[in-house]
Biotite code that builds the C-alpha atoms (Angstrom):
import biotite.structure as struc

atoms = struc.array([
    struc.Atom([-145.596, 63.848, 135.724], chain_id="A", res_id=1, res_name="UNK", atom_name="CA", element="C"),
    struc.Atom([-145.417, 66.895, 138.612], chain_id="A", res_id=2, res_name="UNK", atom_name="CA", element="C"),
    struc.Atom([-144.999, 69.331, 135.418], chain_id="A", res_id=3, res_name="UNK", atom_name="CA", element="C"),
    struc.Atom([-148.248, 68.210, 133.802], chain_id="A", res_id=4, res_name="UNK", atom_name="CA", element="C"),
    struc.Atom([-150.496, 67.730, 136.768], chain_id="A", res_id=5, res_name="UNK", atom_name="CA", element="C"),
    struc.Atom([-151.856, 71.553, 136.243], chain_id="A", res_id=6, res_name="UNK", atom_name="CA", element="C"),
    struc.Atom([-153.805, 70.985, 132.839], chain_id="A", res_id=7, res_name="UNK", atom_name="CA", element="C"),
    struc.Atom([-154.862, 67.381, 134.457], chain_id="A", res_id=8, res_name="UNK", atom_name="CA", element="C"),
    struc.Atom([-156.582, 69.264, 137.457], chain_id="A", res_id=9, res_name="UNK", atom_name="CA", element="C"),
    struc.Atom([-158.059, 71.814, 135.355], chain_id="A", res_id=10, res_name="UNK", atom_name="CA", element="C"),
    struc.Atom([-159.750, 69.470, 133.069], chain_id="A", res_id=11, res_name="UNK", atom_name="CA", element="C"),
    struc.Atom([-161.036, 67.603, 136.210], chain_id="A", res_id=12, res_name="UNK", atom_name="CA", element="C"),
    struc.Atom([-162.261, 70.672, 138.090], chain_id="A", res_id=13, res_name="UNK", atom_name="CA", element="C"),
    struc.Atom([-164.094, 71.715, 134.973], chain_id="A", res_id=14, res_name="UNK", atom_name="CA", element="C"),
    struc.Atom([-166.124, 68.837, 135.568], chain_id="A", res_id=15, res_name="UNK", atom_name="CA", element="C"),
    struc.Atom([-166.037, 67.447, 138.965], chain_id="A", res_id=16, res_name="UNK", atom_name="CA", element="C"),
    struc.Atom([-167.946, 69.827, 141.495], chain_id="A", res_id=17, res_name="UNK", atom_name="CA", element="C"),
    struc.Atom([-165.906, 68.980, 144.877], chain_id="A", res_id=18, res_name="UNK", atom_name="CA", element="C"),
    struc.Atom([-167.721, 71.206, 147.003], chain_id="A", res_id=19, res_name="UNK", atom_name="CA", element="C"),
    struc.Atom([-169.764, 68.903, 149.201], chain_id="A", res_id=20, res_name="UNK", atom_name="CA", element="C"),
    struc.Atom([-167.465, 66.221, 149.499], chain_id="A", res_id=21, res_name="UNK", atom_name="CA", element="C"),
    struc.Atom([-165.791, 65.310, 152.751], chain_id="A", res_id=22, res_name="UNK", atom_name="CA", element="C"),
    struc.Atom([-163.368, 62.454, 152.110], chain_id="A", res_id=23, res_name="UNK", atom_name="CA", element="C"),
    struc.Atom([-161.519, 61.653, 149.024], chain_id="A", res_id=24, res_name="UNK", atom_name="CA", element="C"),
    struc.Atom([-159.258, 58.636, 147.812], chain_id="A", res_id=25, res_name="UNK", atom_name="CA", element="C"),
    struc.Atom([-156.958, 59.899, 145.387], chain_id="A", res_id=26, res_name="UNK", atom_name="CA", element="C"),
    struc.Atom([-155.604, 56.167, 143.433], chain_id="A", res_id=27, res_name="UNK", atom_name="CA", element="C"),
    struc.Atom([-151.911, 56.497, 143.012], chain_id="A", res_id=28, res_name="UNK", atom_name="CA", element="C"),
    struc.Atom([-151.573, 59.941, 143.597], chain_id="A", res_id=29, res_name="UNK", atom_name="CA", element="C"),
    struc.Atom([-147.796, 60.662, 142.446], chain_id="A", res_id=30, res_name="UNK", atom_name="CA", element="C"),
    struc.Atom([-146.561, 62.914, 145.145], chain_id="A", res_id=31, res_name="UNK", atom_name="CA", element="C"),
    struc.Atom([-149.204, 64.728, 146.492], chain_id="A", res_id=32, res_name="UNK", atom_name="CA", element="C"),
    struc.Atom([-149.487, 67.464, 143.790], chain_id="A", res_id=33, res_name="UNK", atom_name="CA", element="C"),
    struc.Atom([-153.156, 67.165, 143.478], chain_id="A", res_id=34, res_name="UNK", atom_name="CA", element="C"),
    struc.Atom([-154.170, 66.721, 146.975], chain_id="A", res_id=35, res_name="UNK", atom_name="CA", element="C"),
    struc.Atom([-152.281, 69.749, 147.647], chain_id="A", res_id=36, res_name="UNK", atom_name="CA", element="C"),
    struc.Atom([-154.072, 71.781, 145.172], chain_id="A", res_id=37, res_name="UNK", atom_name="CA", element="C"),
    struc.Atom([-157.475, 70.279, 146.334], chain_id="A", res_id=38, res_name="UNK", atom_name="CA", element="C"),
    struc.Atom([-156.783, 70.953, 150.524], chain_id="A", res_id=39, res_name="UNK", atom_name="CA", element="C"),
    struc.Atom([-155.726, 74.723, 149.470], chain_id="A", res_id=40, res_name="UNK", atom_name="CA", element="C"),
    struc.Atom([-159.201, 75.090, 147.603], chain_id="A", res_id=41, res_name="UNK", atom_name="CA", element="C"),
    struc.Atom([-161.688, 72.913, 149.216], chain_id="A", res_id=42, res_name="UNK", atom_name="CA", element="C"),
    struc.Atom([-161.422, 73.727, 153.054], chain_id="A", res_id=43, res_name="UNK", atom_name="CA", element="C"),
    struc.Atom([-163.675, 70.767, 153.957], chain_id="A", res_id=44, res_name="UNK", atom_name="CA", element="C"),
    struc.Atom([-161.983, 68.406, 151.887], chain_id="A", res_id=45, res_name="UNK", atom_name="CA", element="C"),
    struc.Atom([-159.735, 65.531, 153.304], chain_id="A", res_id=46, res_name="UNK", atom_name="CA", element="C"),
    struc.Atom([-158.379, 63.628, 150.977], chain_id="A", res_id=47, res_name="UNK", atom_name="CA", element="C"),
    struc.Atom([-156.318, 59.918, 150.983], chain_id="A", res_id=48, res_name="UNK", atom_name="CA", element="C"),
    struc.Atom([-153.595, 59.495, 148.739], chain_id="A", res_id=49, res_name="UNK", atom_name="CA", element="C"),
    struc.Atom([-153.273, 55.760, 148.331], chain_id="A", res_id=50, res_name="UNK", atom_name="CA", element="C"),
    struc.Atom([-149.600, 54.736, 146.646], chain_id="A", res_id=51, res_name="UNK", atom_name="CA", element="C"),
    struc.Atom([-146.380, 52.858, 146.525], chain_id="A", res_id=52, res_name="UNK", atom_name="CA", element="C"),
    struc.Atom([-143.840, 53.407, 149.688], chain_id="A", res_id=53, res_name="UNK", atom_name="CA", element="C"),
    struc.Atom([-141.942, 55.321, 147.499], chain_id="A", res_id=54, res_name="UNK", atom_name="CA", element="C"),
    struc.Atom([-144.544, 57.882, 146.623], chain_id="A", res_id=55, res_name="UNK", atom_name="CA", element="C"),
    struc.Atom([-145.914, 58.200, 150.105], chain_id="A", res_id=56, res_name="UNK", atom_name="CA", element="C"),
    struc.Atom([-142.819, 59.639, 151.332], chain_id="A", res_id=57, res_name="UNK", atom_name="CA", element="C"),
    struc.Atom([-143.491, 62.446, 148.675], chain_id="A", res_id=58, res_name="UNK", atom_name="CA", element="C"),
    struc.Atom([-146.377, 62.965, 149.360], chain_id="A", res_id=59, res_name="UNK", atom_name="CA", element="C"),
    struc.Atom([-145.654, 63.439, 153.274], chain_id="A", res_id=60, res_name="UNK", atom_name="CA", element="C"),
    struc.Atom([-143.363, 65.965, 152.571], chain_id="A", res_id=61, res_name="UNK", atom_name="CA", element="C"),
    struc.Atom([-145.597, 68.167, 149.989], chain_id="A", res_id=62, res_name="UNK", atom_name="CA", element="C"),
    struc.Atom([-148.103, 67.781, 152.773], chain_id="A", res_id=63, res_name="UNK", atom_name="CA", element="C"),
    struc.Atom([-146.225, 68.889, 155.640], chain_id="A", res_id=64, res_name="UNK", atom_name="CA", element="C"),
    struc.Atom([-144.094, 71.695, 153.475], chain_id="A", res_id=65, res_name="UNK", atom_name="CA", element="C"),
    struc.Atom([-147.889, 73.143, 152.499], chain_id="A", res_id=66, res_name="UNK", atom_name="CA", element="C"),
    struc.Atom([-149.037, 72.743, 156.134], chain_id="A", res_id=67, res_name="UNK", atom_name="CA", element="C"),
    struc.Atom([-151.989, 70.236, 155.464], chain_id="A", res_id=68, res_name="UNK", atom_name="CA", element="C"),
    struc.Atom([-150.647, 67.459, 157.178], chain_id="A", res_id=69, res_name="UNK", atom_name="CA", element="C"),
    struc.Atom([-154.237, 67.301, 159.219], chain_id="A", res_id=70, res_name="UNK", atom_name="CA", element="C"),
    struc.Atom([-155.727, 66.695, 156.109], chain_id="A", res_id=71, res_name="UNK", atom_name="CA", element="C"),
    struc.Atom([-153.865, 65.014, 153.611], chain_id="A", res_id=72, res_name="UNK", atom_name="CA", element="C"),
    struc.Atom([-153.091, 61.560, 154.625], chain_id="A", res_id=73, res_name="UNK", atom_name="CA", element="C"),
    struc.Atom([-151.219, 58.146, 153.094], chain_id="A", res_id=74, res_name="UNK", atom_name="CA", element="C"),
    struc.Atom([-152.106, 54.703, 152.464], chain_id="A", res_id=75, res_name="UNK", atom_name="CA", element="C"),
    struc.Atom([-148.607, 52.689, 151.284], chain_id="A", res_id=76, res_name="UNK", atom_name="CA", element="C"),
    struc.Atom([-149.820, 49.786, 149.078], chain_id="A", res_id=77, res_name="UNK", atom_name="CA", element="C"),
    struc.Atom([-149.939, 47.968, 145.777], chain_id="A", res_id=78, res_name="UNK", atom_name="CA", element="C"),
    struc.Atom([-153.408, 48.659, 143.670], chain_id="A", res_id=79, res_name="UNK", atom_name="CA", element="C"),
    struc.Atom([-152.658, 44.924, 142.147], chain_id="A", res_id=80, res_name="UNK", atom_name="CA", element="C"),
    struc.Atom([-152.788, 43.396, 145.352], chain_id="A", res_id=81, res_name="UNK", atom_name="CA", element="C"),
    struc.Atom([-154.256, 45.315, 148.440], chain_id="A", res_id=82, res_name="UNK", atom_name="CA", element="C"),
    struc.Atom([-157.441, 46.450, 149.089], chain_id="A", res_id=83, res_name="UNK", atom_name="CA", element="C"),
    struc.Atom([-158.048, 49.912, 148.995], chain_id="A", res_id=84, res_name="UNK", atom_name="CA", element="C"),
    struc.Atom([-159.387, 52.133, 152.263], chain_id="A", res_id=85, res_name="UNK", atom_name="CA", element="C"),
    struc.Atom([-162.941, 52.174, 152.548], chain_id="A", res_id=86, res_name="UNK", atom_name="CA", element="C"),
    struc.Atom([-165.440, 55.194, 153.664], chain_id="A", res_id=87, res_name="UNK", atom_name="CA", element="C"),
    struc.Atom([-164.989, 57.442, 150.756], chain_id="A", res_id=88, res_name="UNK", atom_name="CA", element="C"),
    struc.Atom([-167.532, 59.855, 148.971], chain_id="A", res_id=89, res_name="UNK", atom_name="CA", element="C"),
    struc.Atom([-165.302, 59.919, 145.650], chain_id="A", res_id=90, res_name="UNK", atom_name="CA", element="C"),
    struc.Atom([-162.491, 57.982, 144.709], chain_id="A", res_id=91, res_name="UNK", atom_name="CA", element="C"),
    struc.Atom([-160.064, 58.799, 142.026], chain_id="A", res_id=92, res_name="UNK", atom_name="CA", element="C"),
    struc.Atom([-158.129, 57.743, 138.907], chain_id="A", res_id=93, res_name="UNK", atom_name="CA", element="C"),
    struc.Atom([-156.123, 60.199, 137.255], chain_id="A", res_id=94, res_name="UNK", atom_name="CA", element="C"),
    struc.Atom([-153.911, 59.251, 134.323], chain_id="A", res_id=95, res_name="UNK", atom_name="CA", element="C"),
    struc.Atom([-153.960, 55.978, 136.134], chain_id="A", res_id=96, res_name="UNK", atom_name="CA", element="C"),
    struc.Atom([-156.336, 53.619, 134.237], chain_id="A", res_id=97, res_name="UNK", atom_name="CA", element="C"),
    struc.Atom([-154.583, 54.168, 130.385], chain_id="A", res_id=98, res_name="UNK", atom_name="CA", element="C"),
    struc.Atom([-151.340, 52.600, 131.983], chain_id="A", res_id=99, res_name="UNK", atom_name="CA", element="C"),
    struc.Atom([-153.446, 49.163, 132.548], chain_id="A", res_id=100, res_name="UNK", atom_name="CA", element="C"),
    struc.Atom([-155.207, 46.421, 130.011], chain_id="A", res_id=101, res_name="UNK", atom_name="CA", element="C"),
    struc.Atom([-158.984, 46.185, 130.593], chain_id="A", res_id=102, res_name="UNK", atom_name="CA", element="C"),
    struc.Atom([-159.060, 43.154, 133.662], chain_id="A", res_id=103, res_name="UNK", atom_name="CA", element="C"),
    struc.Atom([-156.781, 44.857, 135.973], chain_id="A", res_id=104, res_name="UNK", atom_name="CA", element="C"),
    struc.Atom([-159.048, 48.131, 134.963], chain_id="A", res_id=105, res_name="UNK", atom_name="CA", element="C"),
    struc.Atom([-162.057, 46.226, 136.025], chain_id="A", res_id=106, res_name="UNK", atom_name="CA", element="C"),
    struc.Atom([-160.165, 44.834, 139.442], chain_id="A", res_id=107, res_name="UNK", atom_name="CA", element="C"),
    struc.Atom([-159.412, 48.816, 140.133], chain_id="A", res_id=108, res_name="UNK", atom_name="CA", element="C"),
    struc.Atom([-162.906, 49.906, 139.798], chain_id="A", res_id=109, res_name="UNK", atom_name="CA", element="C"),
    struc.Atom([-164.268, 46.977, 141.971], chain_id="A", res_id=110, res_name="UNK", atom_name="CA", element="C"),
    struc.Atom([-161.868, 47.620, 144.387], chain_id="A", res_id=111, res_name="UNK", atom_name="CA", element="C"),
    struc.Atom([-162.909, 51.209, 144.269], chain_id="A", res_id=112, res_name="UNK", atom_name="CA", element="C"),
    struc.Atom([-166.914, 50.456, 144.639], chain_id="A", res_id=113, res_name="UNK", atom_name="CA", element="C"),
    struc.Atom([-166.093, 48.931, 147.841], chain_id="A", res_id=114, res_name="UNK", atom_name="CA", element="C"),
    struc.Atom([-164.295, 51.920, 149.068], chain_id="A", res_id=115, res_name="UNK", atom_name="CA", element="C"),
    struc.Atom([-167.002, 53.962, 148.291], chain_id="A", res_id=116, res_name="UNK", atom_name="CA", element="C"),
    struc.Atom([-169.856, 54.924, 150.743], chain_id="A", res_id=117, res_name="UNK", atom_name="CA", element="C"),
    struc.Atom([-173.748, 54.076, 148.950], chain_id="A", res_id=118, res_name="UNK", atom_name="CA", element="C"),
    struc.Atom([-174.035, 57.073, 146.624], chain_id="A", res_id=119, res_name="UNK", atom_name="CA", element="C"),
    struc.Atom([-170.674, 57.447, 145.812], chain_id="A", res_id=120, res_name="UNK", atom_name="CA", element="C"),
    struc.Atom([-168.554, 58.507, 143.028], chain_id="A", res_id=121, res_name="UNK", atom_name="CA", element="C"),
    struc.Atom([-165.701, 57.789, 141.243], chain_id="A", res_id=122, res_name="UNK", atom_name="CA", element="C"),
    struc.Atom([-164.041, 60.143, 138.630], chain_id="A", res_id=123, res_name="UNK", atom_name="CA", element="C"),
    struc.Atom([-161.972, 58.679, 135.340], chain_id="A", res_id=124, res_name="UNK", atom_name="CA", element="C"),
    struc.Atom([-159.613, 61.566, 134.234], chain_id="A", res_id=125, res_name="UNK", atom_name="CA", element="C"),
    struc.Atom([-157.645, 59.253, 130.956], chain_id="A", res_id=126, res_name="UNK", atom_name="CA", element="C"),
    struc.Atom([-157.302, 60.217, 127.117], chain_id="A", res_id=127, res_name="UNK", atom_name="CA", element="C"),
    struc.Atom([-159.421, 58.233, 125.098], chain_id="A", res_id=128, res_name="UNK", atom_name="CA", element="C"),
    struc.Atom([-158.654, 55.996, 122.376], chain_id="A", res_id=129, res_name="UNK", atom_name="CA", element="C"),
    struc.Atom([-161.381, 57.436, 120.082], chain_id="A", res_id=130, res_name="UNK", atom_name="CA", element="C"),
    struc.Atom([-160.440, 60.771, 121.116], chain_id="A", res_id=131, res_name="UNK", atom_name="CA", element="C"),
    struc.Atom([-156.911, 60.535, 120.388], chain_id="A", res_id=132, res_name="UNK", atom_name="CA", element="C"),
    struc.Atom([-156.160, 58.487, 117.345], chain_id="A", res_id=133, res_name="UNK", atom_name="CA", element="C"),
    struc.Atom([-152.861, 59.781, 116.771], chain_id="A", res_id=134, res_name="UNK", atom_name="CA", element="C"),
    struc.Atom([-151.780, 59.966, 120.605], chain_id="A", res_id=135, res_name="UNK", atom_name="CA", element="C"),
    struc.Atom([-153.186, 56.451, 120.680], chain_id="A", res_id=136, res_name="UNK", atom_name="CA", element="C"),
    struc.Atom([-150.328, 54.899, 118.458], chain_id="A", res_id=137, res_name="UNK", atom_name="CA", element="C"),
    struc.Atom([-147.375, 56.893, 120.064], chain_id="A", res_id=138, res_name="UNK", atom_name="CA", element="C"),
    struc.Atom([-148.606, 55.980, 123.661], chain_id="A", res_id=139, res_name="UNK", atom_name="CA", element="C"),
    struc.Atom([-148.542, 51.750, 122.095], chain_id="A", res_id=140, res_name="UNK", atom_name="CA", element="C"),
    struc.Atom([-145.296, 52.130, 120.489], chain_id="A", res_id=141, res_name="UNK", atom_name="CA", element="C"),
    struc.Atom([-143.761, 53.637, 123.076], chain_id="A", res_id=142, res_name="UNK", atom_name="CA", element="C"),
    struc.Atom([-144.701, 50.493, 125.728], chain_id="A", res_id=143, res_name="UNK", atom_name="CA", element="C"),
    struc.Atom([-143.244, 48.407, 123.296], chain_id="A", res_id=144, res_name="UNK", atom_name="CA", element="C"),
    struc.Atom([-139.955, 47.721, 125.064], chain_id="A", res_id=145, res_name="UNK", atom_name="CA", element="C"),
    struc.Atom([-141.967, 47.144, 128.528], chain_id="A", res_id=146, res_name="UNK", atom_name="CA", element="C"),
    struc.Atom([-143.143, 43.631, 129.161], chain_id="A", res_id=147, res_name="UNK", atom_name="CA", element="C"),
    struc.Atom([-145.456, 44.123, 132.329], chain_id="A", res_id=148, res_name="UNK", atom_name="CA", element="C"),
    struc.Atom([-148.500, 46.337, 130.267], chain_id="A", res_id=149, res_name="UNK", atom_name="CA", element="C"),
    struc.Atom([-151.095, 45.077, 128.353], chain_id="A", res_id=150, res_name="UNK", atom_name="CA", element="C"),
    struc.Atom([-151.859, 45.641, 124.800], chain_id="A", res_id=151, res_name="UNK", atom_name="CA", element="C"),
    struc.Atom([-154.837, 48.402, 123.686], chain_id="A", res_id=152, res_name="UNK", atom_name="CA", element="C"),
    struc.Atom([-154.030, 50.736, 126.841], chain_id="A", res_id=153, res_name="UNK", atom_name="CA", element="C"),
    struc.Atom([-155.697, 53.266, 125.831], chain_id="A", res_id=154, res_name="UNK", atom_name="CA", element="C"),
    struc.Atom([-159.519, 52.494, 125.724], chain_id="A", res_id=155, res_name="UNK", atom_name="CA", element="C"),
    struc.Atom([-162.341, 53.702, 124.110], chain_id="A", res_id=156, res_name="UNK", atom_name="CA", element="C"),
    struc.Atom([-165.093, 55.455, 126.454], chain_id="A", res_id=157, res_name="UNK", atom_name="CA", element="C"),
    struc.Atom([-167.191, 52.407, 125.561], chain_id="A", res_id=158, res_name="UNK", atom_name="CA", element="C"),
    struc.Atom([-165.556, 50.456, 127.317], chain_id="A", res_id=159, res_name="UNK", atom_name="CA", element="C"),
    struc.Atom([-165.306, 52.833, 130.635], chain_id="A", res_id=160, res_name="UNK", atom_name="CA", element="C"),
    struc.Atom([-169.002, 52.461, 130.160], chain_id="A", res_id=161, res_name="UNK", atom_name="CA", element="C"),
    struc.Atom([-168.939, 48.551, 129.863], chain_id="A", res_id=162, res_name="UNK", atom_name="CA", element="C"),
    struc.Atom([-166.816, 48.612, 133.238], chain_id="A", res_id=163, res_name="UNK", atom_name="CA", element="C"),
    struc.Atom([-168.619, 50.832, 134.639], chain_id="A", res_id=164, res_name="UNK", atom_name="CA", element="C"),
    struc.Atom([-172.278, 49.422, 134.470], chain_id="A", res_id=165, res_name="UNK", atom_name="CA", element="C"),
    struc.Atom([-170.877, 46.177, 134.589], chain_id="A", res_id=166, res_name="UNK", atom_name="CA", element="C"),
    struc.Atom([-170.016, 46.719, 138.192], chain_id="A", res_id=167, res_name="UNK", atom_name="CA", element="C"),
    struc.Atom([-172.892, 48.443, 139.114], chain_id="A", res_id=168, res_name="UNK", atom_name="CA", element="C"),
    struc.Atom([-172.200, 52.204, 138.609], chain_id="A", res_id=169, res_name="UNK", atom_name="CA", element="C"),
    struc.Atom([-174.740, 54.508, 137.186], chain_id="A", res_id=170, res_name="UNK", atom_name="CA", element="C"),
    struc.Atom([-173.065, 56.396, 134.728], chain_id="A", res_id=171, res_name="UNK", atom_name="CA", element="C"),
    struc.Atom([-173.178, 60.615, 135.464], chain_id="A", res_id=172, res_name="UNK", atom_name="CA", element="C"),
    struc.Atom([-171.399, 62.845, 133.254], chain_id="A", res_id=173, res_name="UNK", atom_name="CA", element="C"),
    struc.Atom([-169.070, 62.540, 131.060], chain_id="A", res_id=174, res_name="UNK", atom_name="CA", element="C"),
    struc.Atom([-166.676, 66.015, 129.684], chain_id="A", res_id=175, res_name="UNK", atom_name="CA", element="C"),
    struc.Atom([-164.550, 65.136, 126.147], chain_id="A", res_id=176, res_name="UNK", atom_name="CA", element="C"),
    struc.Atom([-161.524, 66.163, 125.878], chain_id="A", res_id=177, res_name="UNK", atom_name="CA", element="C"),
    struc.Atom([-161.020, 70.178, 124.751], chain_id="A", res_id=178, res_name="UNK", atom_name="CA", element="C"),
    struc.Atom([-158.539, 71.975, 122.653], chain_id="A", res_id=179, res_name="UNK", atom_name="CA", element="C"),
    struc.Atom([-155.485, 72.683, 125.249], chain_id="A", res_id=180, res_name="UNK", atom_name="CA", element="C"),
    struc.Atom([-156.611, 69.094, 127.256], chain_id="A", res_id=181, res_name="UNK", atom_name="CA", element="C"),
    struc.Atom([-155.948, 65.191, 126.096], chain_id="A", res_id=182, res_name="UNK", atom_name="CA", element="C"),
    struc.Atom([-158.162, 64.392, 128.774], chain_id="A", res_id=183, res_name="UNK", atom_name="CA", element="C"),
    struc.Atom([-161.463, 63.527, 129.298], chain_id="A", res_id=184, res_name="UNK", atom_name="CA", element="C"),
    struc.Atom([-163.649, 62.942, 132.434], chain_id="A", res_id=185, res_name="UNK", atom_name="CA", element="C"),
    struc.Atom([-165.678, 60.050, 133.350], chain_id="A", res_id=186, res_name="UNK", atom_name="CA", element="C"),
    struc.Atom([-168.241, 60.200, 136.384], chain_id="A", res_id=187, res_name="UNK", atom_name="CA", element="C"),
    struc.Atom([-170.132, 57.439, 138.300], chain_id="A", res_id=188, res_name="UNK", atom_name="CA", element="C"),
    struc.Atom([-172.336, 56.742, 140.682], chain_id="A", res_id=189, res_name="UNK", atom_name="CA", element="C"),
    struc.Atom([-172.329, 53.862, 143.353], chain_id="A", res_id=190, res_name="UNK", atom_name="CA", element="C"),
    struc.Atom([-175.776, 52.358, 143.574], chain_id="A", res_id=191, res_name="UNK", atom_name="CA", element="C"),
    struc.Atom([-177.208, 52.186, 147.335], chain_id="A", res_id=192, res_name="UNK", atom_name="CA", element="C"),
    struc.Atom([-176.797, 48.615, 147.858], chain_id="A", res_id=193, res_name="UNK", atom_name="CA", element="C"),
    struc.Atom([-179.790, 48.272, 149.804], chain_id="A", res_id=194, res_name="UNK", atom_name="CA", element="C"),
    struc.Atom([-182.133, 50.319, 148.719], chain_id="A", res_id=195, res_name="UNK", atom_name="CA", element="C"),
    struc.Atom([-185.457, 51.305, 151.203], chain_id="A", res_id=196, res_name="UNK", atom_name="CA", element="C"),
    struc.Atom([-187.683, 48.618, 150.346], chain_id="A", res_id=197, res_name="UNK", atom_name="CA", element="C"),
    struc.Atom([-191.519, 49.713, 150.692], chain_id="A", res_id=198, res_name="UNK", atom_name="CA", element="C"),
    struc.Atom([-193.736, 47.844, 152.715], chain_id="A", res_id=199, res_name="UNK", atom_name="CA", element="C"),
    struc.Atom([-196.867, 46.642, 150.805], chain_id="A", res_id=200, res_name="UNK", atom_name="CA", element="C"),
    struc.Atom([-200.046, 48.052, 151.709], chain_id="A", res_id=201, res_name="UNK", atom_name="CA", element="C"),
    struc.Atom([-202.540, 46.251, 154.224], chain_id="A", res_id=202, res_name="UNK", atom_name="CA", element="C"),
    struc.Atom([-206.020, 45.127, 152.365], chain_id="A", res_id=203, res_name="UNK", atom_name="CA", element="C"),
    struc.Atom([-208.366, 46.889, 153.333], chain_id="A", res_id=204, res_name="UNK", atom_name="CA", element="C"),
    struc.Atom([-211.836, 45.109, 154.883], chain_id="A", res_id=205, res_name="UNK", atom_name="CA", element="C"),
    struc.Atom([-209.623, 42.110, 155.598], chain_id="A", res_id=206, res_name="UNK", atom_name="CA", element="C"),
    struc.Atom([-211.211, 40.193, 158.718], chain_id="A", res_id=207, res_name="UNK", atom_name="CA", element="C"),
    struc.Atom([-209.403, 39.749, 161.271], chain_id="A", res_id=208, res_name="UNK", atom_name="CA", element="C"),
    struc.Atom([-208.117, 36.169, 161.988], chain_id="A", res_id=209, res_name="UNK", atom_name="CA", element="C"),
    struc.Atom([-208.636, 35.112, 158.633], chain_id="A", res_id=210, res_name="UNK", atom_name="CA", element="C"),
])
């Protein structure tokens, strides 16, 4: 995956503008690629790369060998059953959402609304099934043999959308895939959970006592 990360990070950089965010969850990050790339541009950037055991010990080493140890960190767990860190202005998915059928899909993205701070964002970098037809039946066949995926992995942007709103994101921007990408680009907001309610105004001429 390492020697296709680059055209994955353009396509998100194209349409992700990272430079006022702080903090970063990066969903099973494979080894640390991106978050390299991402520390080395984005000075103010610290970013969490949440992942198997295995995969954190990559990405330890990519961090320390690029000197960004201080702000590229690891969370060692298993999306399907642990809760993600919390505190976050964006969290996440690259090619990680195509490899799942739609409930564990909508388990990720809860999980990932309660890592985010009100206001939020999380970032869907997939192919799309009505984007890639053709791509779409290789990618099926090819999970044939594999008894632990779901059918209909890739997924229409509809139903991103469904998800999405479903859980309470308001959808942002979306970027379709281009001529030398697969990929498209999903953004969406967190609503403020508690909004500032308004006080009602005071009658006016009202008596007092009464």
């Amino acid at each position: 995956m390492r020697t296709t990360t680059g055209e994955t990070m353009q396509t998100i950089e194209r349409a992700v503008n990272l430079k006022g965010v702080r903090r970063l969850l990066d969903v099973a990050g494979g080894d640390g690629t991106m978050a390299v790339h991402y520390a080395r541009r984005h000075p103010q950037l610290h970013i969490t790369v949440f992942n198997l055991p295995a995969s954190a010990k990559m990405v330890r080493r990519n961090a320390e060998k690029a000197g960004l140890s201080d702000r590229i960190d690891v969370v060692e767990g298993d999306f399907r059953r642990d809760p993600l860190p919390r505190g976050y202005q964006m969290v996440q998915f690259s090619r990680v959402l195509a490899d799942w059928p739609e409930d564990v899909c909508r388990m990720l993205l809860g999980k990932a609304k309660e890592s985010l701070l009100p206001g939020g964002k999380v970032v869907i970098c997939e192919p799309l099934a009505d984007e890639n037809p053709s791509l779409m039946l290789s990618w099926h066949f090819s999970y044939v043999p594999y008894d632990d995926f779901g059918v209909e992995l890739y997924k229409p942007l509809a139903t991103y959308q469904r998800l999405l709103t479903g859980l309470g994101f308001r959808l942002l921007h979306v970027k379709h895939k281009s001529h030398d990408s697969i990929h498209a680009v999903i953004v969406a907001q967190r609503k403020n959970l508690n909004p500032r309610r308004r006080t009602a105004p005071t009658a006016k001429g009202k008596a007092k006592g009464k």
